[in-house]
ROSE-4610 file (N, C-alpha, C; in Angstrom, 1 decimal, always signed):
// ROSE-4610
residu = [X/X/X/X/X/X/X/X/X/X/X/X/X/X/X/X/X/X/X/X/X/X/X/X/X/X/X/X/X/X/X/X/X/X/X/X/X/X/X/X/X/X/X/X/X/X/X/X/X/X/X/X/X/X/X/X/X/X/X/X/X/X/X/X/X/X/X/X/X/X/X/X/X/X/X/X/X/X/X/X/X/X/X/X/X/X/X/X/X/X/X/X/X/X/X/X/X/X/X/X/X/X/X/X/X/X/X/X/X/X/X/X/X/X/X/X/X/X/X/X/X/X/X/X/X/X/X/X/X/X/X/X/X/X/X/X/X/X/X/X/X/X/X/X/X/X/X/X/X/X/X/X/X/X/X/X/X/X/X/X/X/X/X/X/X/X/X/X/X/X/X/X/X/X/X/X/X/X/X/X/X/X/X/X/X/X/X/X/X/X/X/X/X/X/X/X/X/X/X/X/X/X/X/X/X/X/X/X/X/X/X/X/X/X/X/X/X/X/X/X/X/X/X/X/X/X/X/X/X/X/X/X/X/X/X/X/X/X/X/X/X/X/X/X/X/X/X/X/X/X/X/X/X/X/X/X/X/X/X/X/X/X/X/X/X/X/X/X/X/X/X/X/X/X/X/X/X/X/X/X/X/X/X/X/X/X/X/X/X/X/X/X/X/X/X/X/X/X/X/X/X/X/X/X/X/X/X/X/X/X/X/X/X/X/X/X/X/X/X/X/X/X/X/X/X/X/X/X/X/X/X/X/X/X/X/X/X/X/X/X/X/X/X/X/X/X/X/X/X/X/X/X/X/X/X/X/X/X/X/X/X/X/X/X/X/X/X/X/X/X/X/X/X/X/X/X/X/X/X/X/X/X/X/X/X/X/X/X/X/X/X/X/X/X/X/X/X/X/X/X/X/X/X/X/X/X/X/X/X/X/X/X/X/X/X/X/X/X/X/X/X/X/X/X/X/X/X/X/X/X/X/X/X/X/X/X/X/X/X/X/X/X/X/X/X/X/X/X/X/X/X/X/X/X/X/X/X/X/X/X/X/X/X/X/X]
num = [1/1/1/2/2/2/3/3/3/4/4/4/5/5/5/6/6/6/7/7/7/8/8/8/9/9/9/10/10/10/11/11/11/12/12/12/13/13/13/14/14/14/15/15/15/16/16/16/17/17/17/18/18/18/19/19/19/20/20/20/21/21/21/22/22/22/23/23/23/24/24/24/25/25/25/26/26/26/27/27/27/28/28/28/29/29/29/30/30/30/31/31/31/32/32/32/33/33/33/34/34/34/35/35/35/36/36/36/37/37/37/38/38/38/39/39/39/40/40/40/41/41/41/42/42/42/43/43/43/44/44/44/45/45/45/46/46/46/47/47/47/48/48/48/49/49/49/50/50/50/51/51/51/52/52/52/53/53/53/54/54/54/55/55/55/56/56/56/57/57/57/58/58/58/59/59/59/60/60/60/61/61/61/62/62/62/63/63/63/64/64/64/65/65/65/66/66/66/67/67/67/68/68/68/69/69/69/70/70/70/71/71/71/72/72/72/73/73/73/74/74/74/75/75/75/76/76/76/77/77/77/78/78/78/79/79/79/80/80/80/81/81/81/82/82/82/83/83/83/84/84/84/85/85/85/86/86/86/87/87/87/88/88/88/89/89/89/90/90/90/91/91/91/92/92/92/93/93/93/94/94/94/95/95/95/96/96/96/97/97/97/98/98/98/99/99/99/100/100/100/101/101/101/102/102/102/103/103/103/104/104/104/105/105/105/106/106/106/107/107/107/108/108/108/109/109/109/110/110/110/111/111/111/112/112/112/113/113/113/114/114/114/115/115/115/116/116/116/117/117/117/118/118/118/119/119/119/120/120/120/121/121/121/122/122/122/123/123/123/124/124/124/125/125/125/126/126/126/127/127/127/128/128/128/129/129/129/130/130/130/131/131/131/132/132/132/133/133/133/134/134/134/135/135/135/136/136/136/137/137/137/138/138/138/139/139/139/140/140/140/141/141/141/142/142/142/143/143/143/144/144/144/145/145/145/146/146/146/147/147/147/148/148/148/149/149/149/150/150/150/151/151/151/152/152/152/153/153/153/154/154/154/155/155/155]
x = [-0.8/-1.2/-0.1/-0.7/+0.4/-0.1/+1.3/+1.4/+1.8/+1.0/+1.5/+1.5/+2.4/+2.2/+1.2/+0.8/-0.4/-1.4/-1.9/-2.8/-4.4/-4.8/-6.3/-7.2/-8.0/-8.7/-10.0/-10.2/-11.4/-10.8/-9.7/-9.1/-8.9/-9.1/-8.5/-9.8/-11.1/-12.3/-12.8/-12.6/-12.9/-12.5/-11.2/-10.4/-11.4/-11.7/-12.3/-13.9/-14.2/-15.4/-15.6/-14.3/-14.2/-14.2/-14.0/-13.9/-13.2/-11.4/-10.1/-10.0/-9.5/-8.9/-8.0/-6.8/-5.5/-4.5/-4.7/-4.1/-4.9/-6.0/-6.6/-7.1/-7.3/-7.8/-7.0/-7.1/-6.0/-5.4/-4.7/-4.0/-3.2/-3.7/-2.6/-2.6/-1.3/-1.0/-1.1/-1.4/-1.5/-0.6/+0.0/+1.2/+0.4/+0.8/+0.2/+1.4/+1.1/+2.1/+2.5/+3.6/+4.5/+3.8/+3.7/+3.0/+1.4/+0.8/-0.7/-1.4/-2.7/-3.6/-4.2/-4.5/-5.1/-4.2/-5.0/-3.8/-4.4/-3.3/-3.6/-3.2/-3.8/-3.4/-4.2/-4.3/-5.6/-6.6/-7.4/-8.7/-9.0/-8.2/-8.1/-8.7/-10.4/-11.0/-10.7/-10.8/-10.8/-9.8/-9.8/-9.0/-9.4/-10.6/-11.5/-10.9/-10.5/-10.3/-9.0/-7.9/-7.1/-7.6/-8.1/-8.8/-7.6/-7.8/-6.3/-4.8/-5.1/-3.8/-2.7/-3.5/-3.3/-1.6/-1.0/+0.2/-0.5/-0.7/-0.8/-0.4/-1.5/-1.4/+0.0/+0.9/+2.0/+3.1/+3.4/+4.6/+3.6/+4.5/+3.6/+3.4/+2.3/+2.0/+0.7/-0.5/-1.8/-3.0/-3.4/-4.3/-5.1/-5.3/-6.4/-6.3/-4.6/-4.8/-4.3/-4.0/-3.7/-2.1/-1.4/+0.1/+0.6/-0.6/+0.0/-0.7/-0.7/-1.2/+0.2/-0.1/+1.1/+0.9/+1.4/+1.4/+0.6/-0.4/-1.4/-0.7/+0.0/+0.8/+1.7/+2.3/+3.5/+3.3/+2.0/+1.4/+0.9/+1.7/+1.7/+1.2/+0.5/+0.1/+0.2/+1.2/+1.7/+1.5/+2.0/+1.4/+2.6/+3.0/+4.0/+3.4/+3.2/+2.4/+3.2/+4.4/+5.3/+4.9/+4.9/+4.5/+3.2/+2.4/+1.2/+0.6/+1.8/+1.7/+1.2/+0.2/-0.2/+0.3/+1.0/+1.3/+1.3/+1.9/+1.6/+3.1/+3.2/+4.7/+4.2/+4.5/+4.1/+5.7/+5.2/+6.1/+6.9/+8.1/+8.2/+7.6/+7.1/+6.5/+7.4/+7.7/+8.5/+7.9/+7.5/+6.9/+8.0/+8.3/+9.1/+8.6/+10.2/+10.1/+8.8/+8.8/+7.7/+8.8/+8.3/+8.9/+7.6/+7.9/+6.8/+7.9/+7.0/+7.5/+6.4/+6.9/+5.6/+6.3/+5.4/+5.6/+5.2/+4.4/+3.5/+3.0/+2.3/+1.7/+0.0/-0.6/-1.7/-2.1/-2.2/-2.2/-3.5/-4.1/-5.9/-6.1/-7.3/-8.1/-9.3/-8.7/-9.9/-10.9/-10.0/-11.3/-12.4/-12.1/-13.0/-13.5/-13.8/-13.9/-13.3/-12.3/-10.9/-10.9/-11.5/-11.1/-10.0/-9.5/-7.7/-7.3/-6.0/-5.9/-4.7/-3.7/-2.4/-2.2/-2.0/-0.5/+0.3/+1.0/+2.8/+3.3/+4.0/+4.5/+6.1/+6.8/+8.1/+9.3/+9.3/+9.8/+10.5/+9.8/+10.8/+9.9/+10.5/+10.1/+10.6/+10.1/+10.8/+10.6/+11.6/+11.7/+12.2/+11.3/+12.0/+11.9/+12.9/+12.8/+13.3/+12.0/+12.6/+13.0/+12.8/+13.3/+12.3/+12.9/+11.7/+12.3/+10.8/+10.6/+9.9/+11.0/+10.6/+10.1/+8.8/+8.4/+9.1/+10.4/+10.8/+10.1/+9.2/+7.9/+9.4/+9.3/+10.5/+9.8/+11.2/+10.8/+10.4/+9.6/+9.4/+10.3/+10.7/+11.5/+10.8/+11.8/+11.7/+10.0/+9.7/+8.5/+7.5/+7.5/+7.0/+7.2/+7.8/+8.0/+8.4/+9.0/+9.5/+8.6/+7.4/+6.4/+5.5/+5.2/+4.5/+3.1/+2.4/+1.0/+1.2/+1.1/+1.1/-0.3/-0.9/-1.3/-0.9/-0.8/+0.1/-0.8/-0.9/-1.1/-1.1/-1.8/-1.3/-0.3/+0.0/+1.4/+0.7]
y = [+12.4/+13.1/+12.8/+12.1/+11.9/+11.0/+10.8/+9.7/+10.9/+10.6/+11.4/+10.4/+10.2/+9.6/+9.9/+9.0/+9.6/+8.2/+8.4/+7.9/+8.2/+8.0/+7.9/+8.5/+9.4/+9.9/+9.1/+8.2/+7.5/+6.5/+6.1/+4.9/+5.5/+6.9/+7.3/+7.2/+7.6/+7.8/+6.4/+5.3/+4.0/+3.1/+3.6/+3.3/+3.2/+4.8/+5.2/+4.5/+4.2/+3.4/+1.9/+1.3/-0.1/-1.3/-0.6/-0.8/-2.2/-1.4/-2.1/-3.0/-3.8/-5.1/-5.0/-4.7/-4.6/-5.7/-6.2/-7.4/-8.6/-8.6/-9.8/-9.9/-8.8/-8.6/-8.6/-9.3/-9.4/-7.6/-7.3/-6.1/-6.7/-6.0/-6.2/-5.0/-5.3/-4.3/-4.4/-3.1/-2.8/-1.9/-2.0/-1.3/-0.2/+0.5/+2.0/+2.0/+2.2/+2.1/+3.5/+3.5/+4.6/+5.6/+6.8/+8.2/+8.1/+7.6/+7.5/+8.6/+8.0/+9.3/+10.1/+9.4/+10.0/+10.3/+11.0/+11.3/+10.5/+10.0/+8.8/+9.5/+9.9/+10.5/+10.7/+11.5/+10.9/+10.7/+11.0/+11.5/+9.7/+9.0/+7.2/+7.0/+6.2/+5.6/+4.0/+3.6/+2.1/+1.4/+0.5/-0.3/+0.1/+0.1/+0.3/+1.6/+2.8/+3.7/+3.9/+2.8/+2.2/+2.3/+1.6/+0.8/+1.0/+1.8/+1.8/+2.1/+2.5/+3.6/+1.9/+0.5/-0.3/-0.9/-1.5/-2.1/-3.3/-3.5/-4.7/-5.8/-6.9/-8.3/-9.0/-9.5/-10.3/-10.9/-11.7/-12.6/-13.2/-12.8/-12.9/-12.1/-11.2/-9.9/-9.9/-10.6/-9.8/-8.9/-8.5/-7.7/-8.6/-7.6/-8.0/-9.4/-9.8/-11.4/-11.7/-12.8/-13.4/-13.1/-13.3/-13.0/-12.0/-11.0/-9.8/-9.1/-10.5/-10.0/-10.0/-9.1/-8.9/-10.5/-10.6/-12.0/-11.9/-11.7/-11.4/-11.7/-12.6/-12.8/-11.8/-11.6/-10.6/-9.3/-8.6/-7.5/-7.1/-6.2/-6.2/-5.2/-4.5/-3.3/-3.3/-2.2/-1.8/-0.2/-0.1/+1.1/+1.6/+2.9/+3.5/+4.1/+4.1/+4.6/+6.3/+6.5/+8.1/+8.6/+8.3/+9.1/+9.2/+8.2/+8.0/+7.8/+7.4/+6.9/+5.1/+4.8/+3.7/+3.5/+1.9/+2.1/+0.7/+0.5/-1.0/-1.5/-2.9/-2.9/-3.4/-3.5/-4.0/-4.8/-6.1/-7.0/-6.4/-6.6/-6.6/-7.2/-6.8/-7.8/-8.0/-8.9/-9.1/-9.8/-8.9/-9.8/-10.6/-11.8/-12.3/-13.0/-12.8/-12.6/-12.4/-10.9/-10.0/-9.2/-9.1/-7.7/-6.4/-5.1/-4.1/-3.3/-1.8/-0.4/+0.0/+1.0/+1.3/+2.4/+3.2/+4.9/+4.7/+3.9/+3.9/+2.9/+2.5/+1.5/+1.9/+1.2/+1.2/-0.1/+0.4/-0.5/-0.6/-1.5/-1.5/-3.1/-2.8/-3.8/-4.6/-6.2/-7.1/-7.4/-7.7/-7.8/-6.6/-5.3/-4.5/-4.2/-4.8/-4.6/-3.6/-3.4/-3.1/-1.6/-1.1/+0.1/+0.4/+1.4/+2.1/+2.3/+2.1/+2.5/+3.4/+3.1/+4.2/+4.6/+5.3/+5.8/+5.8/+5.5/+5.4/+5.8/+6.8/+7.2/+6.9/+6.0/+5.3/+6.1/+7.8/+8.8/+8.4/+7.6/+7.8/+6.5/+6.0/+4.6/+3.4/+2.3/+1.4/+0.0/-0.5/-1.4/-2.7/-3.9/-5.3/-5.7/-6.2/-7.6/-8.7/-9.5/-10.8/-11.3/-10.3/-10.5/-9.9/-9.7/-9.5/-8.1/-7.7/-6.1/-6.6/-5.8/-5.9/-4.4/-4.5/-3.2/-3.5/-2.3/-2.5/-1.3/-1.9/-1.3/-0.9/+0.6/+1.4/+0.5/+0.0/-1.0/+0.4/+0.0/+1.1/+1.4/+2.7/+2.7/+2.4/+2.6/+1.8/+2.9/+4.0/+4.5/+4.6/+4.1/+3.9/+5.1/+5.9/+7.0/+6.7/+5.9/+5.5/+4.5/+4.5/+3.4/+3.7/+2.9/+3.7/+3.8/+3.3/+3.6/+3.8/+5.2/+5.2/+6.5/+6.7/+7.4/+8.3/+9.7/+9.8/+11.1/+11.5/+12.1/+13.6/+14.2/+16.2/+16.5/+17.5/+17.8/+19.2]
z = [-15.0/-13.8/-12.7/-11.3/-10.5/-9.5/-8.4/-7.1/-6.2/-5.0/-3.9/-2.8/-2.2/-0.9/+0.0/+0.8/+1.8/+2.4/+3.3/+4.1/+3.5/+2.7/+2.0/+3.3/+3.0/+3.5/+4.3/+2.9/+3.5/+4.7/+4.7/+5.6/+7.3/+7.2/+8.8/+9.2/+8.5/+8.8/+8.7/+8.2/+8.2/+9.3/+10.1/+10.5/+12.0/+12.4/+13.8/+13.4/+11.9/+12.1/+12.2/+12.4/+12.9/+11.1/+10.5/+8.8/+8.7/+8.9/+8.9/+10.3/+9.6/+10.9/+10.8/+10.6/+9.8/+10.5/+11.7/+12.0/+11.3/+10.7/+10.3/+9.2/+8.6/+7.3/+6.1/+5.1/+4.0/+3.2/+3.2/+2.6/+1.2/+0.1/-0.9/-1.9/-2.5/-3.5/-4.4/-5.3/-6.8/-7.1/-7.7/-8.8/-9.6/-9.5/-10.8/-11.4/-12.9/-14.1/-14.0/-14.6/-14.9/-16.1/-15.5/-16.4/-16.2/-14.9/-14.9/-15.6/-15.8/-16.4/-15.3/-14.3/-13.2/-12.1/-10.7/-9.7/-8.9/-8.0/-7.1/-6.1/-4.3/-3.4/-2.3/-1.4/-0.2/-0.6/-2.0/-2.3/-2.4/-2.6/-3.8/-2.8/-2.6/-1.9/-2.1/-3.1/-3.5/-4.9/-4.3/-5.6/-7.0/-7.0/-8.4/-8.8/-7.9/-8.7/-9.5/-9.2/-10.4/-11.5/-11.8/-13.5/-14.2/-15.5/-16.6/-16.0/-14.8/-14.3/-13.8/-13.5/-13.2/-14.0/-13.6/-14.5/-14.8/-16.6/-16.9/-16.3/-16.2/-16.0/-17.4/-16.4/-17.0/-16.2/-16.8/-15.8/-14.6/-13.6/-11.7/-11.3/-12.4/-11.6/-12.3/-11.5/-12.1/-10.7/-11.7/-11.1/-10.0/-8.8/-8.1/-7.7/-7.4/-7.2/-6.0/-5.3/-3.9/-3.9/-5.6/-5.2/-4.7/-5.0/-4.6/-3.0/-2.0/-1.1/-0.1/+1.2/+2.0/+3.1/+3.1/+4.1/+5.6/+5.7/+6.9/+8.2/+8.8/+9.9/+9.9/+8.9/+9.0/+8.7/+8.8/+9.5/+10.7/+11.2/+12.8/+13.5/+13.9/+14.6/+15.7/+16.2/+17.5/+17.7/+19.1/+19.5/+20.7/+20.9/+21.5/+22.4/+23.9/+24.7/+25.0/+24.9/+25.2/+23.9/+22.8/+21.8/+21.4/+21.7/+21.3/+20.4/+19.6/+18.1/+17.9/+17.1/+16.5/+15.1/+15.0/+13.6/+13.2/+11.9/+11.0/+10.4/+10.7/+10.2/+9.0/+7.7/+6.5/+6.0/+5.8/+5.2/+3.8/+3.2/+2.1/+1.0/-0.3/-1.5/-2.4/-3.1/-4.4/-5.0/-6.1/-7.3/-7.9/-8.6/-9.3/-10.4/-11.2/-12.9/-13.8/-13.2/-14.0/-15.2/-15.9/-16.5/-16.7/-16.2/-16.2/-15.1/-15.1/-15.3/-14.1/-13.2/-12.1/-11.5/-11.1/-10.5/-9.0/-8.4/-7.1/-6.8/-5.8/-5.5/-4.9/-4.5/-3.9/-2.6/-1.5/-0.4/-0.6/-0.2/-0.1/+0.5/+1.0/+2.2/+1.1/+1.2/+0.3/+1.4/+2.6/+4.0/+4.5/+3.5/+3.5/+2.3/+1.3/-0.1/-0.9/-1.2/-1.7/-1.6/-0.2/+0.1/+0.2/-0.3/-0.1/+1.7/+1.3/+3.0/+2.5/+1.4/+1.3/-0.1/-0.5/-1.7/-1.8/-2.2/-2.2/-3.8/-3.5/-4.8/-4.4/-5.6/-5.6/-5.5/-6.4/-6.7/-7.5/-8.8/-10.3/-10.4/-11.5/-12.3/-11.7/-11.3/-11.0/-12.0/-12.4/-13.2/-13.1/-14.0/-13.8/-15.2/-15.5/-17.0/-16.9/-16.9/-16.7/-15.4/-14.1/-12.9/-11.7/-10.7/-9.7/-9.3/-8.5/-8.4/-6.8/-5.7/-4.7/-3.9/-3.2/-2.7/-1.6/-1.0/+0.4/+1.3/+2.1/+3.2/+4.3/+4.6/+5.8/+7.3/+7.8/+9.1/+10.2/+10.8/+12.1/+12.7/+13.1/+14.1/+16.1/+16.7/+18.1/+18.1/+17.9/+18.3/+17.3/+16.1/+15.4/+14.3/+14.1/+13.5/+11.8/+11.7/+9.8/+9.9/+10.4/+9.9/+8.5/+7.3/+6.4/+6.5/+7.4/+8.1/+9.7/+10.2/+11.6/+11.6/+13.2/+13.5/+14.6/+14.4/+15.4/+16.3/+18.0/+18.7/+18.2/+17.9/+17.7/+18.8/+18.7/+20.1/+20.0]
């Protein structure tokens, strides 16, 4: 099937229901293997709806675990009062010396019971053997615009 990039549907609506803490709540990631069977994209409510699409547990990379959380201090949410945009700075992750194959990721909230908050489709395969596989999260720009979770004002 497929990865689409995107902001999870349920997460904007969970978001204005006070769900996400996202300064305080743990965020971590799951890897979706390369050639999923399902599509992963705004519709992905929760972790759970991985299951097989998941990249096998191996090396320092298992499922559903603390290594693969983002560093909670070093998630930051700020806000640009001229644009009106709210957004999230997300640390880089590097798994290390994994060997495994991945198309996308999955951001999701364990401080909200592993509701999805993003999709992230890689745009191709990304690969490690034997070595580390780092997700590089786009730094915000000065108004938050290359942030990979922002919310932004209609114009």
């Amino acid at each position: 099937m497929g990865i689409t990039t995107s902001l999870c549907t349920t997460f904007k609506q969970e978001i204005l229901q006070g769900t996400h803490a996202l300064g305080t709540h743990q965020l971590r990631v799951a890897l979706i293997k390369d050639s999923p069977s399902s599509t992963f994209d705004k519709t992905t409510t929760n972790y759970s709806d991985l299951g097989t699409d998941e990249v096998a547990t191996g090396g320092n990379y298992t499922r559903n675990n603390a290594a693969n959380n983002l560093t909670t201090g070093s998630v930051s949410v700020s806000k640009d009062d001229t644009t009106g945009r709210a957004y999230v700075d997300l640390p880089d992750l590097t798994f290390n010396n994994v060997t495994l194959s991945a198309d996308g990721c999955l951001i999701y909230n364990t401080g909200a019971s592993n509701k999805a908050v993003a999709v992230i489709d890689f745009g191709g395969t990304v690969s490690a053997t034997a070595g580390d596989l780092t997700i590089e999260f786009p730094a915000p720009t000065a108004n938050g615009s290359a942030a990979i979770i922002r919310l932004d004002t209609p114009s």
